[in-house]
Biotite code that builds the C-alpha atoms (Angstrom):
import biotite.structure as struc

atoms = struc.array([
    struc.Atom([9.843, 26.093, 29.678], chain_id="A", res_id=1, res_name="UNK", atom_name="CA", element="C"),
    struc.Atom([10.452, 26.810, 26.053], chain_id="A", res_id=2, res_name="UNK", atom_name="CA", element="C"),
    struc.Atom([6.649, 26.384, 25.425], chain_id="A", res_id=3, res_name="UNK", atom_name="CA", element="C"),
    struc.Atom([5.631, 28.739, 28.210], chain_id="A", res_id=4, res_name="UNK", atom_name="CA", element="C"),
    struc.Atom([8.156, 31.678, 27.173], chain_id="A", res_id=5, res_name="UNK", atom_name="CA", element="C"),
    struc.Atom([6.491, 31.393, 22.957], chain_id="A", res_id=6, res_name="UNK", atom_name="CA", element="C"),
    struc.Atom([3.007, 31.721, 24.574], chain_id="A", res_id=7, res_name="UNK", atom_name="CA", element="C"),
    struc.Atom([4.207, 34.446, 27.134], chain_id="A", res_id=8, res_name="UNK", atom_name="CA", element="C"),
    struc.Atom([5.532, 36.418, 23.722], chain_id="A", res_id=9, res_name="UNK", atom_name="CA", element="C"),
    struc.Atom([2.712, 35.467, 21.545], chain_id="A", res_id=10, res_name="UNK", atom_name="CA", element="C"),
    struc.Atom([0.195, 36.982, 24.215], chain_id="A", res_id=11, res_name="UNK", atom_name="CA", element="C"),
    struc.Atom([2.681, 40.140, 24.650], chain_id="A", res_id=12, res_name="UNK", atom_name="CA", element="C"),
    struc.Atom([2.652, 40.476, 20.649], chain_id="A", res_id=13, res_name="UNK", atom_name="CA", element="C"),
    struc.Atom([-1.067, 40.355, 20.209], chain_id="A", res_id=14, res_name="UNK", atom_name="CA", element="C"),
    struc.Atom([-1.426, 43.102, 22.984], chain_id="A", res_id=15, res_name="UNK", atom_name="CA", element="C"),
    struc.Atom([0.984, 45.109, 21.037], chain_id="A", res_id=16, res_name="UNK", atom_name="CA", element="C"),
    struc.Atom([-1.215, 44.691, 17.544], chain_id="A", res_id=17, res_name="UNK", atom_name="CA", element="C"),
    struc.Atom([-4.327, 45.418, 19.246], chain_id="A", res_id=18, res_name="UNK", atom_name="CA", element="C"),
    struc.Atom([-2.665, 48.486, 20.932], chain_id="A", res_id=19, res_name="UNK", atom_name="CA", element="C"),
    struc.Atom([-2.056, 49.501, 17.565], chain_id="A", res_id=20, res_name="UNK", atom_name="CA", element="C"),
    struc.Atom([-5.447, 49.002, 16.561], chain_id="A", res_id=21, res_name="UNK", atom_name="CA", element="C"),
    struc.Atom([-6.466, 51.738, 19.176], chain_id="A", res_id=22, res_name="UNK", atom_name="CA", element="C"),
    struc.Atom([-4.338, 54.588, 18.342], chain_id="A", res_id=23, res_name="UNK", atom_name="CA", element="C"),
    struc.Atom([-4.892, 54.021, 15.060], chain_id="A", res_id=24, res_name="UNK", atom_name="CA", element="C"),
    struc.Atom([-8.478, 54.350, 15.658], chain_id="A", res_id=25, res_name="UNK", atom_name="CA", element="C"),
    struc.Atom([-7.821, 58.101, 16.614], chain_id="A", res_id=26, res_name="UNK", atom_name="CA", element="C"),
    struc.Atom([-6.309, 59.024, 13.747], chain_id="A", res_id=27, res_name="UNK", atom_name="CA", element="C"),
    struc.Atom([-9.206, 60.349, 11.244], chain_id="A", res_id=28, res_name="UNK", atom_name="CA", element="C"),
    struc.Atom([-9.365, 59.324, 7.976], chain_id="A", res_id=29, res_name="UNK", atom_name="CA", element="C"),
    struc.Atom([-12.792, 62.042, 6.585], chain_id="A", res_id=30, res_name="UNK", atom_name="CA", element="C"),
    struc.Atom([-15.117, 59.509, 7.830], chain_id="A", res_id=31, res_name="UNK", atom_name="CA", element="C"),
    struc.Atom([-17.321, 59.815, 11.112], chain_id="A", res_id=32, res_name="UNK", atom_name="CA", element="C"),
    struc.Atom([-16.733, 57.371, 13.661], chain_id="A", res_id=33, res_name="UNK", atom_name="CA", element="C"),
    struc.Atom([-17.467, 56.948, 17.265], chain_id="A", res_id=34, res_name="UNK", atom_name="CA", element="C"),
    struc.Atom([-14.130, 55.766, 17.509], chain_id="A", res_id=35, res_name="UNK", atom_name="CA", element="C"),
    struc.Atom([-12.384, 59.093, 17.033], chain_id="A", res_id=36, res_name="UNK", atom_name="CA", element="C"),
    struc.Atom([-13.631, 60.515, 20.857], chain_id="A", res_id=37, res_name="UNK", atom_name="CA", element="C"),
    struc.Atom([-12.444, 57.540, 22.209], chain_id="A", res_id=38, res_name="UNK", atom_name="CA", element="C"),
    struc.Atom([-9.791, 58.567, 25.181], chain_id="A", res_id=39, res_name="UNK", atom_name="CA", element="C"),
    struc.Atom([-11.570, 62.136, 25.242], chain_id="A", res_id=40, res_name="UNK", atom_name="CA", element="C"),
    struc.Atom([-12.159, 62.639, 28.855], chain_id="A", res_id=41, res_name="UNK", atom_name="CA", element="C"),
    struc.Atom([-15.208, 65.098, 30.167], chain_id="A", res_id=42, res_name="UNK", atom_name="CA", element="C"),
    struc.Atom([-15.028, 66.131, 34.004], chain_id="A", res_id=43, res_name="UNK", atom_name="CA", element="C"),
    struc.Atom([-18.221, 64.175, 35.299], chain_id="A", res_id=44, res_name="UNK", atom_name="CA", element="C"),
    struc.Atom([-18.496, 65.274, 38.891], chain_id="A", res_id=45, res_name="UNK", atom_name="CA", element="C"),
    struc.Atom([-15.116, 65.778, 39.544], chain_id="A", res_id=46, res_name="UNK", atom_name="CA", element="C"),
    struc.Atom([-14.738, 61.825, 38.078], chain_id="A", res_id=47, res_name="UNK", atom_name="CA", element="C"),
    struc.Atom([-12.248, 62.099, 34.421], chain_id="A", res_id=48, res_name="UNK", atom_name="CA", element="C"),
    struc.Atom([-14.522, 59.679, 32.070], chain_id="A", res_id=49, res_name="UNK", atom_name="CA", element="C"),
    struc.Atom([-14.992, 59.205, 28.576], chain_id="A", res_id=50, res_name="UNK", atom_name="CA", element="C"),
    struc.Atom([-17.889, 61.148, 26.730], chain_id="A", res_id=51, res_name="UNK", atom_name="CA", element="C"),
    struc.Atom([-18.791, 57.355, 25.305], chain_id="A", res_id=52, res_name="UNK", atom_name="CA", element="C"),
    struc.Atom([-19.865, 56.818, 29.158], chain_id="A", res_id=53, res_name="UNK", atom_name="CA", element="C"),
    struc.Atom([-21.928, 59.990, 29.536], chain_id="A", res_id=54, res_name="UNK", atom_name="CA", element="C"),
    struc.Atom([-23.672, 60.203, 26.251], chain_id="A", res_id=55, res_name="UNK", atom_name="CA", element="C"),
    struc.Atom([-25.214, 58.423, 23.092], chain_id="A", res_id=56, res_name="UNK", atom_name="CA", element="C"),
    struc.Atom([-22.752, 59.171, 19.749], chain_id="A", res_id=57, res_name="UNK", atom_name="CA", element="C"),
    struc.Atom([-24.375, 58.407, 16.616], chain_id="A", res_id=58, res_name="UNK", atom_name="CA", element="C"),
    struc.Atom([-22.748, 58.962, 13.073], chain_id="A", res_id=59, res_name="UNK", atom_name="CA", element="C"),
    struc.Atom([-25.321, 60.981, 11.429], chain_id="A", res_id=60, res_name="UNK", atom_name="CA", element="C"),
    struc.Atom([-24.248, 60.948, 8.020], chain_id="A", res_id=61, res_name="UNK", atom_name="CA", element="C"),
    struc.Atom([-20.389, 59.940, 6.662], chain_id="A", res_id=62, res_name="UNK", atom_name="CA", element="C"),
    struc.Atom([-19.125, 63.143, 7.730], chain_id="A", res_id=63, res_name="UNK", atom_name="CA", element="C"),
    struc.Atom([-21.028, 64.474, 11.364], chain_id="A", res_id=64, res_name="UNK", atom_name="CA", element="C"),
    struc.Atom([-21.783, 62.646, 14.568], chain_id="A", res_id=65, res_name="UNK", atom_name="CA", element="C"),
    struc.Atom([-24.235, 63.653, 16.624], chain_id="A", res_id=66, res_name="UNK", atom_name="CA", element="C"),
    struc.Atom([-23.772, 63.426, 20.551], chain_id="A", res_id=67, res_name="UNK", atom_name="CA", element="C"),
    struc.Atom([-26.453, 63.122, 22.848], chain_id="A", res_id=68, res_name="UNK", atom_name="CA", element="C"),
    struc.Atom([-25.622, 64.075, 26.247], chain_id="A", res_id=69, res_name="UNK", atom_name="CA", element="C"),
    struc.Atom([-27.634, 62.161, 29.148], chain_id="A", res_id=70, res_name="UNK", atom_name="CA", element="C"),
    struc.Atom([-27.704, 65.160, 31.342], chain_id="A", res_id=71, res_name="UNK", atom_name="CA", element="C"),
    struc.Atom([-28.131, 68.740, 29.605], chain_id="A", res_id=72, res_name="UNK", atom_name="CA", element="C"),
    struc.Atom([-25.774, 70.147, 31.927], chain_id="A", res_id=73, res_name="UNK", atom_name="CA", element="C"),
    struc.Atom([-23.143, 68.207, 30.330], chain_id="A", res_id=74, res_name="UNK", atom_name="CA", element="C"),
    struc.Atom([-23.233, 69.734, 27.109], chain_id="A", res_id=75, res_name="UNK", atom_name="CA", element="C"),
    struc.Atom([-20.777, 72.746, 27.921], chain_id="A", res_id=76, res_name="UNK", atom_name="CA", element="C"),
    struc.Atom([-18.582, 70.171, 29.248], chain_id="A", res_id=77, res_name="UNK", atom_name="CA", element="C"),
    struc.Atom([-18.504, 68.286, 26.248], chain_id="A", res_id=78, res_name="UNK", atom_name="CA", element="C"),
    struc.Atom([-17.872, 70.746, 23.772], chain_id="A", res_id=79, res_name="UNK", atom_name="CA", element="C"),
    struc.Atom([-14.912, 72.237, 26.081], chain_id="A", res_id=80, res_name="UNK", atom_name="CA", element="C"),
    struc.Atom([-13.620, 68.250, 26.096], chain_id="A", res_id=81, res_name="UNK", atom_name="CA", element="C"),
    struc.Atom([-13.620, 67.701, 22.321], chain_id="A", res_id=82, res_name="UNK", atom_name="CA", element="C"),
    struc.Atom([-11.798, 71.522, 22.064], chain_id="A", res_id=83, res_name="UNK", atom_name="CA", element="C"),
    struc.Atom([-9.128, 70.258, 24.228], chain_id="A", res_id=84, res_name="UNK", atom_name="CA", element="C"),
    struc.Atom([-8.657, 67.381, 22.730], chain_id="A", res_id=85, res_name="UNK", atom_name="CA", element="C"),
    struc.Atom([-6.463, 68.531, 19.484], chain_id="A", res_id=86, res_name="UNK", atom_name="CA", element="C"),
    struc.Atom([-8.296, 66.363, 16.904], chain_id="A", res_id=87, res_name="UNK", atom_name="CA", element="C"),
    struc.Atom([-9.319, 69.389, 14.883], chain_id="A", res_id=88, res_name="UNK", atom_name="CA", element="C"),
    struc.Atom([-12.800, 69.495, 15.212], chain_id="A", res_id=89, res_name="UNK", atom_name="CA", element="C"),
    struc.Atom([-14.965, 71.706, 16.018], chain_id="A", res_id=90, res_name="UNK", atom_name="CA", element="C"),
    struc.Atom([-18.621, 71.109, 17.909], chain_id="A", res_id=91, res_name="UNK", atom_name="CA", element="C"),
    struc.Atom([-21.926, 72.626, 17.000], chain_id="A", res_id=92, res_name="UNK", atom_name="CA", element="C"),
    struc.Atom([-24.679, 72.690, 19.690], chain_id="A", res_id=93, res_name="UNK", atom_name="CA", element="C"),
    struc.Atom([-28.065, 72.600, 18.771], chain_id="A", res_id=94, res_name="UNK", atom_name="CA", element="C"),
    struc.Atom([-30.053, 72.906, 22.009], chain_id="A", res_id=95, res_name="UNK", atom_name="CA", element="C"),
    struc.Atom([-29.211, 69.332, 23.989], chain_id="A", res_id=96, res_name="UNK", atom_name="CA", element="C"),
    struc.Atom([-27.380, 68.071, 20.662], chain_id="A", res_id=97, res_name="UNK", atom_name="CA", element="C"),
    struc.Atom([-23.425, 68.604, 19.886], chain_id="A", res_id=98, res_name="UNK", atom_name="CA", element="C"),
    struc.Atom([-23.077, 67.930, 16.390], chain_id="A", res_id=99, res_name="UNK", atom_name="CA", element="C"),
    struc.Atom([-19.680, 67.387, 15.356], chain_id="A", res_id=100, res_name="UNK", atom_name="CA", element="C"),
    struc.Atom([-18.711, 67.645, 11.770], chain_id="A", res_id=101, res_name="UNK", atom_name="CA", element="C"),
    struc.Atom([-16.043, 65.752, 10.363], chain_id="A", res_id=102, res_name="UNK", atom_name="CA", element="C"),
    struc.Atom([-13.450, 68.779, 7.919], chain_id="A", res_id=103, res_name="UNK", atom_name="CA", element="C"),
    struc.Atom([-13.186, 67.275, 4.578], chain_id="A", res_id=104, res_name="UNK", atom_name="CA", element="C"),
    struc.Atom([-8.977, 66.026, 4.385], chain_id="A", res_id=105, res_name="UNK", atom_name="CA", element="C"),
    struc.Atom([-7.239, 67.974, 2.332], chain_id="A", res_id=106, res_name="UNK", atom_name="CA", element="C"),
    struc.Atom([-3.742, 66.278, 0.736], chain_id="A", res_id=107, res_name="UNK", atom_name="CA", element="C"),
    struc.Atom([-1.523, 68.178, 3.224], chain_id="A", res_id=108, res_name="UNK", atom_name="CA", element="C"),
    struc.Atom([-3.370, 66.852, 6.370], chain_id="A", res_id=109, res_name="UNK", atom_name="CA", element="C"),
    struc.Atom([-4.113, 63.175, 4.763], chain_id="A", res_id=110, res_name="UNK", atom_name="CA", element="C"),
    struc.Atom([-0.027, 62.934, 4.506], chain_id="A", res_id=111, res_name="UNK", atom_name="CA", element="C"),
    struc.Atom([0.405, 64.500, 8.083], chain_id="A", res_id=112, res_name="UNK", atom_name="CA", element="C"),
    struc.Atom([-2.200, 61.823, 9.051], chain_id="A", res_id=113, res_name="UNK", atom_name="CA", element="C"),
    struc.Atom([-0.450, 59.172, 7.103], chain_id="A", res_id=114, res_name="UNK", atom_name="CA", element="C"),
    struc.Atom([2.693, 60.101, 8.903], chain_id="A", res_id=115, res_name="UNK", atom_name="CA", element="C"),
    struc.Atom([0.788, 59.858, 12.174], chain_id="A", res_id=116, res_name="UNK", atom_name="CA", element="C"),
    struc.Atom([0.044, 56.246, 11.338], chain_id="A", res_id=117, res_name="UNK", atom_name="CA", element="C"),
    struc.Atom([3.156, 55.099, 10.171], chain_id="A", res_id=118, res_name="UNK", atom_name="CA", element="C"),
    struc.Atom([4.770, 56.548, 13.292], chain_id="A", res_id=119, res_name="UNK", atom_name="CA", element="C"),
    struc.Atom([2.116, 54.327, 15.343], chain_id="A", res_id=120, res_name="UNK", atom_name="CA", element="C"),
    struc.Atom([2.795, 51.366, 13.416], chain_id="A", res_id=121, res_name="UNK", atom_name="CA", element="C"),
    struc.Atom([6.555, 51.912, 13.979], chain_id="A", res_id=122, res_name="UNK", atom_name="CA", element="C"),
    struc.Atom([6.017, 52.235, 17.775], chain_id="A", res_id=123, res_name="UNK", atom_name="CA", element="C"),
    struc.Atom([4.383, 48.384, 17.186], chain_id="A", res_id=124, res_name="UNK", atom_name="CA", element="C"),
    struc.Atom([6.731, 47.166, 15.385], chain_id="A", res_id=125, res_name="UNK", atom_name="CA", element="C"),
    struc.Atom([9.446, 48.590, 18.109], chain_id="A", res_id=126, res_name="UNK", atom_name="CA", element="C"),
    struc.Atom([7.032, 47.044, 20.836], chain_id="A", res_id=127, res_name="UNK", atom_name="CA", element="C"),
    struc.Atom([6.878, 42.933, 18.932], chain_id="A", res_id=128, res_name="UNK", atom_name="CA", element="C"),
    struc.Atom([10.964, 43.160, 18.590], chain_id="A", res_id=129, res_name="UNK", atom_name="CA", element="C"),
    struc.Atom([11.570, 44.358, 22.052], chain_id="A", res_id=130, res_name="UNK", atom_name="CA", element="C"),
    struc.Atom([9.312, 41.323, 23.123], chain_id="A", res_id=131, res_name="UNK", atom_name="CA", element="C"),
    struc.Atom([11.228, 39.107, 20.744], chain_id="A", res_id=132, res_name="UNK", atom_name="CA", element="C"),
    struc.Atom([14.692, 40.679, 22.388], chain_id="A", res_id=133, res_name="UNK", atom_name="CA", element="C"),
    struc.Atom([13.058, 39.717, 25.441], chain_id="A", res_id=134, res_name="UNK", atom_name="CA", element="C"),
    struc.Atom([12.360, 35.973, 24.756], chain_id="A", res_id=135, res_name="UNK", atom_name="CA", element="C"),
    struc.Atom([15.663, 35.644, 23.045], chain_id="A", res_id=136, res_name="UNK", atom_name="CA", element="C"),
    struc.Atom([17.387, 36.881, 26.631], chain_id="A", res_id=137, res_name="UNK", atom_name="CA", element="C"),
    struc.Atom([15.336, 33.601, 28.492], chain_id="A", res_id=138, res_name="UNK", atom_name="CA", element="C"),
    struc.Atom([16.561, 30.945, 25.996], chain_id="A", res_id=139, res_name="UNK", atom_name="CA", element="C"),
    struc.Atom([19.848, 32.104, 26.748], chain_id="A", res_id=140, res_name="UNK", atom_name="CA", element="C"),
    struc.Atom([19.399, 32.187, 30.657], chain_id="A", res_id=141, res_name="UNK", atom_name="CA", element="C"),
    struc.Atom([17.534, 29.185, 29.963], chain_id="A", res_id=142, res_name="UNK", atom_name="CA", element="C"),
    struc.Atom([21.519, 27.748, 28.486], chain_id="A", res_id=143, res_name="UNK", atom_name="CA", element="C"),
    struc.Atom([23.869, 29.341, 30.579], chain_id="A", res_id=144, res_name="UNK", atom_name="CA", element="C"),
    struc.Atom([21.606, 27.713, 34.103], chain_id="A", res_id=145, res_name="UNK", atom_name="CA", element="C"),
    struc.Atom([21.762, 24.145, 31.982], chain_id="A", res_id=146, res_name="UNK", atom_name="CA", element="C"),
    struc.Atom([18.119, 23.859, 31.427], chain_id="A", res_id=147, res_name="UNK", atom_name="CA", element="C"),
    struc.Atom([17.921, 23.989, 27.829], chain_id="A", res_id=148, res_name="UNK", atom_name="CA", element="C"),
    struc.Atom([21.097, 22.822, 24.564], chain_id="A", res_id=149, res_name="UNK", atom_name="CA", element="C"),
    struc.Atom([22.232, 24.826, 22.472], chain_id="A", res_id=150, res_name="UNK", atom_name="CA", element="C"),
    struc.Atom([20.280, 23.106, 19.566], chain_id="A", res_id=151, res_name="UNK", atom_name="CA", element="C"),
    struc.Atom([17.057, 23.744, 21.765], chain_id="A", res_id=152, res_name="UNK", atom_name="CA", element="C"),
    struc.Atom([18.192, 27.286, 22.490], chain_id="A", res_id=153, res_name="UNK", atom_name="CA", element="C"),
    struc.Atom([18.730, 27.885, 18.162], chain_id="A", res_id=154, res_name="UNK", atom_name="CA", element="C"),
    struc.Atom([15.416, 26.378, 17.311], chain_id="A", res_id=155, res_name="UNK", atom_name="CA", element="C"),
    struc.Atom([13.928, 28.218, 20.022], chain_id="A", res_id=156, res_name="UNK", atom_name="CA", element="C"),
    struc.Atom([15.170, 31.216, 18.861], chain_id="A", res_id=157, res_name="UNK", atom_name="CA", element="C"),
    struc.Atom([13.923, 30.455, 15.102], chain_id="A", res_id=158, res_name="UNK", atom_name="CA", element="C"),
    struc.Atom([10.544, 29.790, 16.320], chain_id="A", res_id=159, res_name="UNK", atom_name="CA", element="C"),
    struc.Atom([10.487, 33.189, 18.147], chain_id="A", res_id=160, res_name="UNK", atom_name="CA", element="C"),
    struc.Atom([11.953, 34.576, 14.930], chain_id="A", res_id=161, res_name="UNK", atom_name="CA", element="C"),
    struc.Atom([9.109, 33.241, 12.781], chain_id="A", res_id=162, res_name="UNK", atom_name="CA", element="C"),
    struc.Atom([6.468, 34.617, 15.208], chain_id="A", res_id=163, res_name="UNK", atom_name="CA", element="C"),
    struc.Atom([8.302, 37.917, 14.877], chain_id="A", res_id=164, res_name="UNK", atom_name="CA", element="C"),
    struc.Atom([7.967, 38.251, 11.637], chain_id="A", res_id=165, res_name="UNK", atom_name="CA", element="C"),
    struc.Atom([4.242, 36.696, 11.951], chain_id="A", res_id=166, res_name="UNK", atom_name="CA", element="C"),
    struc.Atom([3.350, 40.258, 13.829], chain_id="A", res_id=167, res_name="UNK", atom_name="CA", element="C"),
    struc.Atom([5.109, 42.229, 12.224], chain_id="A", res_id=168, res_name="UNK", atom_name="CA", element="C"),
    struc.Atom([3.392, 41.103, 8.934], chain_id="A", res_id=169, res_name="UNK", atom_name="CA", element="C"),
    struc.Atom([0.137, 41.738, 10.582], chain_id="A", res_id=170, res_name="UNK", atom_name="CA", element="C"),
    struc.Atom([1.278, 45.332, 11.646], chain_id="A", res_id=171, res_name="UNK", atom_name="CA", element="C"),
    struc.Atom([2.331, 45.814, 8.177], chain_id="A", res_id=172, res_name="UNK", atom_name="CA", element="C"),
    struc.Atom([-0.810, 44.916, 6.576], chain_id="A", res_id=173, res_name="UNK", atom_name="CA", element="C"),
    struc.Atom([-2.771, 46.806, 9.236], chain_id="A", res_id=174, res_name="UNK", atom_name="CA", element="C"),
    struc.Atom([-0.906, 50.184, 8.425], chain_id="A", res_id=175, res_name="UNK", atom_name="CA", element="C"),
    struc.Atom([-1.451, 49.704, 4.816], chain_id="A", res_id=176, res_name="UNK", atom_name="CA", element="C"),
    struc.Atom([-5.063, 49.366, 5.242], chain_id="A", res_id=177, res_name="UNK", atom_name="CA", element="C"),
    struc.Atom([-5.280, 52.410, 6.918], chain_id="A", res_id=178, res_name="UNK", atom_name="CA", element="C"),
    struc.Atom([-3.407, 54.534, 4.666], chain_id="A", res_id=179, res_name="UNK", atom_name="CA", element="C"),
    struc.Atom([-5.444, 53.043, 1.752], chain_id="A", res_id=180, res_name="UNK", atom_name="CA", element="C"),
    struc.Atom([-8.341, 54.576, 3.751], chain_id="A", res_id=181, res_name="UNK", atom_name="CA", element="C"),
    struc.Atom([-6.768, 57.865, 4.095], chain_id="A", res_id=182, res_name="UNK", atom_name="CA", element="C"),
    struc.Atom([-6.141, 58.252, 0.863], chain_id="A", res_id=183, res_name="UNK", atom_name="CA", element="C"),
    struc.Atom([-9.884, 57.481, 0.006], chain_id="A", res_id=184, res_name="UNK", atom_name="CA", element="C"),
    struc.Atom([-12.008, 60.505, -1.079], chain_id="A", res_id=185, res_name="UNK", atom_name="CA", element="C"),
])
C-alpha cells in the first residue's frame, strides 16, 4: 500500500516538473524558438488549434521565425492570433510568409521575465508539496484504519520527504537554468 501511494506521488511530481517545463517554455529569453507559439490558438474553421498544427515554423536566424501557413487564407488569421496572444511580438507578412522577429531584451524586461519564471517555478514547487501533503494524509489514514505502524507510517513519511526534496531540487536547478539563459546576451 505504502509502495503504491510513493509511485502514485512520484508520477504526480514528475507531471508537475514537466508542467513546469511548458510554461517555462513560453517565457522568451531573446532567442527564437518554436516553442514560444506553443498554446497560441488560430480559429481553423470554427475549430480553436494551435498555429504548430496549421503551419511549418522555422527559426530563421537566432532572433526571427518564419511561419509558413498551409493555406494562404490563414495568414490574416495568424497574425491576428500571435497579436492576441500578449507575448510582445509583432508579425511581418511577406506575401504567404509571417516573419516574426524576436525584440532584443532589454534589462527591465529580462528581470520582468525572470520574475515570470520564478513565479512558475514557485507554482511547481507549491504543486510537489501539495502532492507530498497529500501522501502524508494516506499514511496516516493508512494508521488510524490499522493497516500500517507507526514506525511504517514515520519511515513512510521520510521516504516521501526525501522524494520531496528530490523535485524540488530538480525545479530548482531547472529555474536556474533558465534565468542563466535570460540573462545571456
Amino acid at each position: 500500500m505504502i509502495n503504491e501511494i510513493h509511485k502514485d506521488a512520484e508520477d504526480r511530481m514528475t507531471k508537475s516538473v514537466s508542467a513546469l517545463m511548458d510554461g517555462l517554455k513560453k517565457v522568451r529569453t531573446g532567442r527564437a524558438t518554436p516553442a514560444i507559439l506553443d498554446g497560441v490558438m488560430v480559429d481553423y474553421y470554427g475549430t480553436p488549434t494551435e498555429i504548430s498544427q496549421v503551419a511549418n515554423i522555422m527559426v530563421e536566424d537566432g532572433r526571427s521565425l518564419a511561419i509558413n501557413p498551409w493555406e494562404k487564407n490563414l495568414v490574416p488569421l495568424i497574425e491576428r492570433a500571435i497579436l492576441k496572444s500578449d507575448l510582445g511580438l509583432n508579425p511581418a507578412t511577406n506575401g504567404d510568409t509571417i516573419r516574426l522577429p524576436m525584440p532584443a531584451l532589454t534589462e527591465e524586461t529580462r528581470k520582468n521575465y525572470i520574475k515570470q519564471a520564478r513565479a512558475e517555478a514557485e507554482k511547481g514547487r507549491v504543486s510537489v508539496r501539495n502532492i507530498r501533503r497529500d501522501s502524508n494524509g494516506s499514511f496516516k489514514d493508512l494508521l488510524k484504519d490499522k493497516e500500517i505502524t507507526e514506525d511504517e507510517q514515520h519511515g513512510a513519511e521520510d521516504q516521501m520527504q526525501k522524494l520531496t526534496d528530490k523535485f524540488i531540487s530538480q525545479i530548482d536547478s531547472i529555474l536556474a537554468d533558465k534565468e542563466k539563459d535570460l540573462m545571456t546576451v
